[in-house]
C-alpha positions in Angstrom: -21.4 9.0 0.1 -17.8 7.8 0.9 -15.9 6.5 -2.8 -15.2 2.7 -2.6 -12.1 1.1 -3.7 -11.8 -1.5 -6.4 -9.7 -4.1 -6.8 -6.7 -3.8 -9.3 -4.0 -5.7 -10.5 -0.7 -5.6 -10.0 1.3 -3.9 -12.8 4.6 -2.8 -12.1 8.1 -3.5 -13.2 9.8 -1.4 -10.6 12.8 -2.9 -8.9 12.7 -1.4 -5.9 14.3 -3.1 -2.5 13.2 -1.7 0.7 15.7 -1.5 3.4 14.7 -3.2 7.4 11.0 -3.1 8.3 10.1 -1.1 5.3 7.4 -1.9 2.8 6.4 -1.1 -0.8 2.6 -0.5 -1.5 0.5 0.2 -4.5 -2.5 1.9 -3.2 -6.0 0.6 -4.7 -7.2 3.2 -7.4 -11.2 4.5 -6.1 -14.1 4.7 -7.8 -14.9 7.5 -9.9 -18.7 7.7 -9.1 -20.2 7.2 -5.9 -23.4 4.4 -5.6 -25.6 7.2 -6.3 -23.4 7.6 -9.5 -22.6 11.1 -8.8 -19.1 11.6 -10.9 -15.9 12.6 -8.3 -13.1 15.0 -9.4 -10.0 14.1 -8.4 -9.5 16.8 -5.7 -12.9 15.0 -3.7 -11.6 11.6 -4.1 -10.3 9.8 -0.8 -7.3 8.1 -1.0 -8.5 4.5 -0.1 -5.9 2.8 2.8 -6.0 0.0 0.8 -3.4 -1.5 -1.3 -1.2 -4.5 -2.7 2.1 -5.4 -1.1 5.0 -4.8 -4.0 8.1 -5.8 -1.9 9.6 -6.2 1.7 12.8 -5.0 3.6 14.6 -8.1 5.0 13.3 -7.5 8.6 14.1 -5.3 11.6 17.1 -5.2 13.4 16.8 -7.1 16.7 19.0 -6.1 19.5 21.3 -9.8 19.3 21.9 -8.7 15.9 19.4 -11.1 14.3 16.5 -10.1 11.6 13.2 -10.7 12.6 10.9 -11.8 9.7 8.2 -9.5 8.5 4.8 -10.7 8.7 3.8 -9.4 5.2 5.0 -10.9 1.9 4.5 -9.3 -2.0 1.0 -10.0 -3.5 -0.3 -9.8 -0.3 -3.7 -7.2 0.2 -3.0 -4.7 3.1 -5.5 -1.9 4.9 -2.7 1.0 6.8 -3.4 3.7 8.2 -4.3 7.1 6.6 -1.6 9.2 7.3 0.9 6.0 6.5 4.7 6.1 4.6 5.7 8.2 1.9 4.1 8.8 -1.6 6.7 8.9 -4.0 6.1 8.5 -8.3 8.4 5.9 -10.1 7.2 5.4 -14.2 4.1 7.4 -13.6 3.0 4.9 -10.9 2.1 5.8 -7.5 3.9 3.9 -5.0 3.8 4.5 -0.9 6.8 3.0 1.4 6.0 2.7 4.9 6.8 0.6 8.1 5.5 -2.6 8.6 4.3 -1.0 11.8 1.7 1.3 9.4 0.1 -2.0 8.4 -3.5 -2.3 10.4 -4.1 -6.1 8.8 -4.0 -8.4 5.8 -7.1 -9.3 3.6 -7.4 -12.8 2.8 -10.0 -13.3 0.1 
């Protein structure tokens, strides 16, 4: 009986600027019942690795000095690995910031 993740707006007003290959991501918030509508606490909850591009670093560092592009853009929807980037709080939002390297793929709806 594994939580699902639903889909959720973006609503943040957080200037943040990533530096090089680095990502902001606002994970998806999950469910609060499970299909058999058994209620979670918090502390049972999986963290879904889902979540909504926020902003981009301007690229990695290539060795002739270049930038090379990230793949990813803001608004996109993302799946990373568990164990990806950093949770930090800004406003009382949760916000992770990881490598692009962290991101497993892009869902296009």
């Amino acid at each position: 009986m594994a939580a699902t993740a639903t889909k959720k707006k973006i609503t943040t007003n957080v200037k943040l600027q990533p530096l090089g290959d680095r990502v902001v991501v606002q994970r998806e918030e999950s469910e609060e019942r499970t299909a058999g509508g058994i209620l979670l606490p918090d502390s049972a909850k999986d963290k879904p690795a889902r979540g909504t591009i926020v902003n981009v670093g301007n690229g990695r560092l290539l060795d002739d000095g270049t930038r090379g592009a990230l793949q990813v853009k803001p608004g996109d929807r993302v799946i990373f690995s568990s164990y990806a980037g950093e949770t930090f709080k800004v406003d009382d939002q949760e916000l992770l910031l990881m490598r692009e390297d962290d991101i497993l793929a892009v869902i296009e709806d």
